[in-house]
N, C-alpha and C positions, 0 to 999 in steps of 0.2 A: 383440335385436341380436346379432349373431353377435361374435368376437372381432377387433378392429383388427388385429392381426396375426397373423402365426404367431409362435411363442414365440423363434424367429430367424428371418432373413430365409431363402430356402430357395435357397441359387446352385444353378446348374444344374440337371440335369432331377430336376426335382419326383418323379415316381415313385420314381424311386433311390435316392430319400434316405428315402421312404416305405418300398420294401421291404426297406431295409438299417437300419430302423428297430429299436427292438426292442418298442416296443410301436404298429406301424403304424396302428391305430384310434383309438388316444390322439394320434396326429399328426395326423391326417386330421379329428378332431371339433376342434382347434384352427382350420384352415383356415377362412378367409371362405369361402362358398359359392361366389362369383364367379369366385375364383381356381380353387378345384375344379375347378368348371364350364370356363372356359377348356382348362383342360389337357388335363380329359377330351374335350371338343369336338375338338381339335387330334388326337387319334388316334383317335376312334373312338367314342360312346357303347355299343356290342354291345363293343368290346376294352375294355373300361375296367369292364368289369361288377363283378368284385372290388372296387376303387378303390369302385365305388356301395354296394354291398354294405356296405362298414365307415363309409359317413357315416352320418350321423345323420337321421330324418324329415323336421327341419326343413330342415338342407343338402339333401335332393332333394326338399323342398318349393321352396324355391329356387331350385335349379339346374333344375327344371319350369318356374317362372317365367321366367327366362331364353331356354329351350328351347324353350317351345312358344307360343313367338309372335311375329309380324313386323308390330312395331307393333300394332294392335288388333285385327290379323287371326291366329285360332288357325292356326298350322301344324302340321296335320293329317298330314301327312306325317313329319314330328319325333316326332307321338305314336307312331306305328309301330314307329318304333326304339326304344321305351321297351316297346311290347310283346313287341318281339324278343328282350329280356335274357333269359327262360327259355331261350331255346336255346343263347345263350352258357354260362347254370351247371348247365344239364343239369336241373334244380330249378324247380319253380313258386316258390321264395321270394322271385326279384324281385318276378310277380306281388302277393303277399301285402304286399309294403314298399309299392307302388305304390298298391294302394289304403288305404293310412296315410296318404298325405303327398298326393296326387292330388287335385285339385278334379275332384269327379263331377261338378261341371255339363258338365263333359266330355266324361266319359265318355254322359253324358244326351245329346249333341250328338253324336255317333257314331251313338246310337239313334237318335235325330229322322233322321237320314240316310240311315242304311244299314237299318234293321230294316222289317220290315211283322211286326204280332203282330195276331194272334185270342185272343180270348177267349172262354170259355163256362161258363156256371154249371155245367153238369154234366161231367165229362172223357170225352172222343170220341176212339175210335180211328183215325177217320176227319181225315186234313189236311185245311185247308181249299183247298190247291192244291199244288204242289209243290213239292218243295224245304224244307218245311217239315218241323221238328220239333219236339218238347214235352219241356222239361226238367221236366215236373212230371205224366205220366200222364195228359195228356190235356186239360188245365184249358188253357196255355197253347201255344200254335201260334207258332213262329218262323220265319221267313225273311231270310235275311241278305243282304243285294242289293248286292253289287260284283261289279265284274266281276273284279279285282285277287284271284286265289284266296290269294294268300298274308294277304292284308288280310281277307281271308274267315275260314281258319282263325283268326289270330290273335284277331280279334273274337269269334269264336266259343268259342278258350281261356279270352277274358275273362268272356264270359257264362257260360260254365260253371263256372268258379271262382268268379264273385261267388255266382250260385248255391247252390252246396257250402257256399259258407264261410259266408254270410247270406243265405237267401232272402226274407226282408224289403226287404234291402238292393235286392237283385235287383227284386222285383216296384216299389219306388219310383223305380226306377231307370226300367221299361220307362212306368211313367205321366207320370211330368215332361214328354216330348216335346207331351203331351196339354194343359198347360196352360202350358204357356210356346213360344214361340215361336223359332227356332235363333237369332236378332239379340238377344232378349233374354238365353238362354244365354250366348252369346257374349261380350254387353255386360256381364255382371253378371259372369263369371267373369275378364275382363278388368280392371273396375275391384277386384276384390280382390286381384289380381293386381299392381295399380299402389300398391296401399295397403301390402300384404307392401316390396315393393322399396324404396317411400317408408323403407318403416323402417329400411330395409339403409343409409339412405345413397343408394341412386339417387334423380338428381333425377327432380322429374314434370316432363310438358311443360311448362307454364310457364317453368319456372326453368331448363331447359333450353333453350327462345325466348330468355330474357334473358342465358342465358350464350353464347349462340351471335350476342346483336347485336354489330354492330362496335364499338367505342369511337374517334374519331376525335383525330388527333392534338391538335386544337384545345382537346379535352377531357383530355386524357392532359397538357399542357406543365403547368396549373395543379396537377394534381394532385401533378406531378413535385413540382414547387415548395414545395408543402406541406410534402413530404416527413414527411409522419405515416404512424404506423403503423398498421396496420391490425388494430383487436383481431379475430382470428377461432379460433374454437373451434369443433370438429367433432367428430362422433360418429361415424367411418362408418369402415369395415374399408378397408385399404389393400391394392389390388389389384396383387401385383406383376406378371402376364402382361401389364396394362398400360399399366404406368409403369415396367415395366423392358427396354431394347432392347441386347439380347445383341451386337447388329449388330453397332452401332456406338458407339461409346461416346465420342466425339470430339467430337460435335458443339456448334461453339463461337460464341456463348459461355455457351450452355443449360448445358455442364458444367462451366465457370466457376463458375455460379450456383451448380451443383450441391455446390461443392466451399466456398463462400463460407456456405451457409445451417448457422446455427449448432446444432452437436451436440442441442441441447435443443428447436432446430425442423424437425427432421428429419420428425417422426413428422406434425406437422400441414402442412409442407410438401407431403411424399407423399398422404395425404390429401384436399389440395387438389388435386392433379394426380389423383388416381384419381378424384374426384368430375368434373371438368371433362373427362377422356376420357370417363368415362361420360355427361356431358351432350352430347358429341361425337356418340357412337353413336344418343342419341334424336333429336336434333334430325335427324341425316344420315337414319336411317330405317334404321340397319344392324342389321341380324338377328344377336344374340349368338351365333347359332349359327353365321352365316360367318366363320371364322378368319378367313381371308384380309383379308377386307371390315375385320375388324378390326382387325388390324392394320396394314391399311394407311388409318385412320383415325387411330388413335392416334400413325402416325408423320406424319401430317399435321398430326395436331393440336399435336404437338411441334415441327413445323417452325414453325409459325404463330406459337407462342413462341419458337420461336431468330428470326425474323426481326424480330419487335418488338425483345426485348433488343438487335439489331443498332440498328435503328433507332433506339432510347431512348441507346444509345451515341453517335451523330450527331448527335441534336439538344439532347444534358445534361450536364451534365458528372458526375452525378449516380451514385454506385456501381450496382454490379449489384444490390447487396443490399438496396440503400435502394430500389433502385424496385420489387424485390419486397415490400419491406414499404409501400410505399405503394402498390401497383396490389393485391396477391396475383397466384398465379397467374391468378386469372380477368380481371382486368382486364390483365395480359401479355395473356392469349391474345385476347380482343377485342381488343384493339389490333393484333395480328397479322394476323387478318379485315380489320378496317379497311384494310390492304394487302395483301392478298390478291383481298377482292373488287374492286376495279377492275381489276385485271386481266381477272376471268373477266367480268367486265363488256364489256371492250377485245376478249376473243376472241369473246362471243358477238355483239357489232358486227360485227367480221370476217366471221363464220361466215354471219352475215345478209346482210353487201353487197357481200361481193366471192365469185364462182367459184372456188373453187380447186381444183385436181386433182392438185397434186403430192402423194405418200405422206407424204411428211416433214412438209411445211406443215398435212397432215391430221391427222395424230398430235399437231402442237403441240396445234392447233386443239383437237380433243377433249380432251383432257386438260385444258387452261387453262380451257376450259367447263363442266367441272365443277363442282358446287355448291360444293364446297368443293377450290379450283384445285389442281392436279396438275402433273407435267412428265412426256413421255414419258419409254421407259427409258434411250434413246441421247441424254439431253441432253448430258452430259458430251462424247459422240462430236461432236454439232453443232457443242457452244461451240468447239470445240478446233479445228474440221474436218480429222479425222481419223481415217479410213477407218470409212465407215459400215456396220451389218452389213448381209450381203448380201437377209437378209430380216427386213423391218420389223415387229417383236409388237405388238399393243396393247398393250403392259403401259405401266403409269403409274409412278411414282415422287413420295413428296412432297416440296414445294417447301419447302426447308429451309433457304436463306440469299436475305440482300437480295439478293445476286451473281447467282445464278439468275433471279430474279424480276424484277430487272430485265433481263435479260440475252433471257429471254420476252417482254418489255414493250416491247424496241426489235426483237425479229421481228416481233409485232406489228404494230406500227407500219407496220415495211418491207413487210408484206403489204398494210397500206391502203393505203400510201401506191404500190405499185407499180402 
């Protein structure tokens, strides 16, 4: 289990504070790997090579986990940029890190793909076709079959290093394609990969299904009522890229709560929110590796809990604090869903039985359709109707108070009903 935190919380940009550190290595093997991970994602995996360089096998065992996969599909394309680090340090020693911390059933799934190899008990100077070549005098025949020359080379650096460094390593390497099959690869390199993470604190899908159901208010008034607290104790590193938004910091009365939860539940508060973004990201299906995609999840998933808290204000008379300690975050944020999804309910109706062609009405539409509902970027322009811009972006924004959501809910409405 890596460390809950960094040994202080790290304001502003992370690197800075790393290389105005005075022992930068000793900072950086503190760090949760996630949080790494995030930072180095947001500028560059090839720009960030140093930063990989001073963690530790386990953190870019980790942050691989993260990296190279879009739900239970390896993204093959990610691994590339992990081969590209030698050209960023001038040095094969990324290489050499990489196959420390690197699950080869990987690298074996690469083989199954792209390689064709010959064999021959005695070593032949003669290829068995072209393009081929033998890293061992003759015994073994390679051909590496992309069309991608640069994925060509790179593959080809790798094989030749594994080679050098362990030709054992190398020849198990080129056989595994021979008795397992690339789904099995795949599958089997996947669930170790979910069992590492389980350990970190991410939830598996299951508990990520059950943190992502709605809880409906019917359910929510009793529990209010109880008003018990909720014993929870957690073991899992606290992700500030995110559970901290530099944006905005306003958002009320989410920062209320913020300012309300007591000095000495600080740590398992944030916890519970870096747990529940990250069950956010499996359930939605978001690739740790798209910032963007992330963060603009995590600030949905925070809007879902500002609109509950609104809501729990309306219907209780009941502190902010107290209904944190009797829901926890997770049951806030289901309770959020619970009003959110009728919405996306309400526009994919829409979207089904009525024609519409105006731009504006289409942007609502999409965005409120969303699995987990959005508002376009020019909401504020709409509510207000006050000069809209001249050309309309897909971009989305999350849906961050009751005011909005309803405010979606009666355009709605005026689309069915027109």
């Amino acid at each position: 289990m890596s460390h809950l935190r960094t040994t202080a919380p790290l304001k502003g940009d992370l690197f800075k504070a790393i290389l105005s550190s005075n022992h930068p290595e000793k900072l950086v093997k503190t760090l949760p790997a996630e949080t790494l991970y995030l930072e180095i994602r947001k500028r560059g995996l090839t720009d960030c090579a140093d930063f990989i360089a001073l963690a530790s096998d386990e953190q870019c065992r980790l942050m691989a986990d993260f990296d190279l996969w879009n739900g239970a599909t390896f993204s093959e394309e990610n691994f590339w940029e992990w081969l590209e680090l030698p050209d960023a340090t001038g040095d094969l020693k990324p290489l050499r890190k990489l196959l420390r911390f690197a699950d080869l059933k990987l690298v074996s799934l690469l083989i199954s793909r792209y390689l064709a190899t010959e064999t021959f008990e005695e070593p032949t100077d003669s290829p068995p076709g072209p393009d081929y070549y033998s890293p061992d005098k003759g015994r073994t025949w390679i051909q590496i079959q992309i069309e991608n020359q640069h994925h060509q080379f790179l593959l080809g650096r790798l094989l030749a290093y594994i080679f050098e460094s362990d030709a054992k390593v190398f020849y198990q390497l080129l056989s595994i394609p021979s008795v397992s099959t690339d789904s099995v690869l795949e599958e089997s390199s996947y669930e170790d990969k979910r069992k590492r993470l389980c350990a970190e604190g991410i939830p598996d899908d299951e508990t990520a299904d059950r943190m992502n159901s709605p809880l409906p208010e019917s359910l929510v008034l009793p529990i209010l009522k109880e008003s018990s607290v909720l014993p929870l104790s957690l073991d899992a590193p606290i992700i500030e890229p995110l559970i901290l938004n530099r944006r905005r910091n306003t958002l009320e009365p989410y920062s209320s709560l913020l300012q309300l939860v007591p000095e000495q539940e600080h740590e398992n508060f944030a916890q519970q929110l870096t747990r529940i973004m990250n069950g956010s990201l499996l359930y939605w299906k978001i690739p740790f590796s798209d910032t963007e995609a992330v963060e603009r999840i995590s600030l949905a998933t925070r809007g879902a809990i500002n609109i509950a808290l609104e809501r729990i204000s309306e219907i209780s008379d009941i502190s902010l604090l107290d209904a944190y300690h009797a829901l926890s975050v997770e049951g806030i944020y289901r309770f959020g869903l619970s009003l959110l999804f009728p919405l996306r309910n309400l526009a994919r109706k829409v979207g089904q039985e009525k024609e519409v062609s105006d731009s504006i009405a289409l942007s609502v539409l999409a965005a409120a359709q969303k699995d987990l509902p959005h508002a376009p970027a020019f909401l504020e322009e709409l509510k207000t109707a006050s000069e809209m811009p001249e050309k309309l972006t897909a971009e989305m924004v999350a849906i961050e108070t009751l005011e909005d959501l309803r405010w979606i809910e009666v355009y709605l409405n005026r689309l069915q009903n027109g």
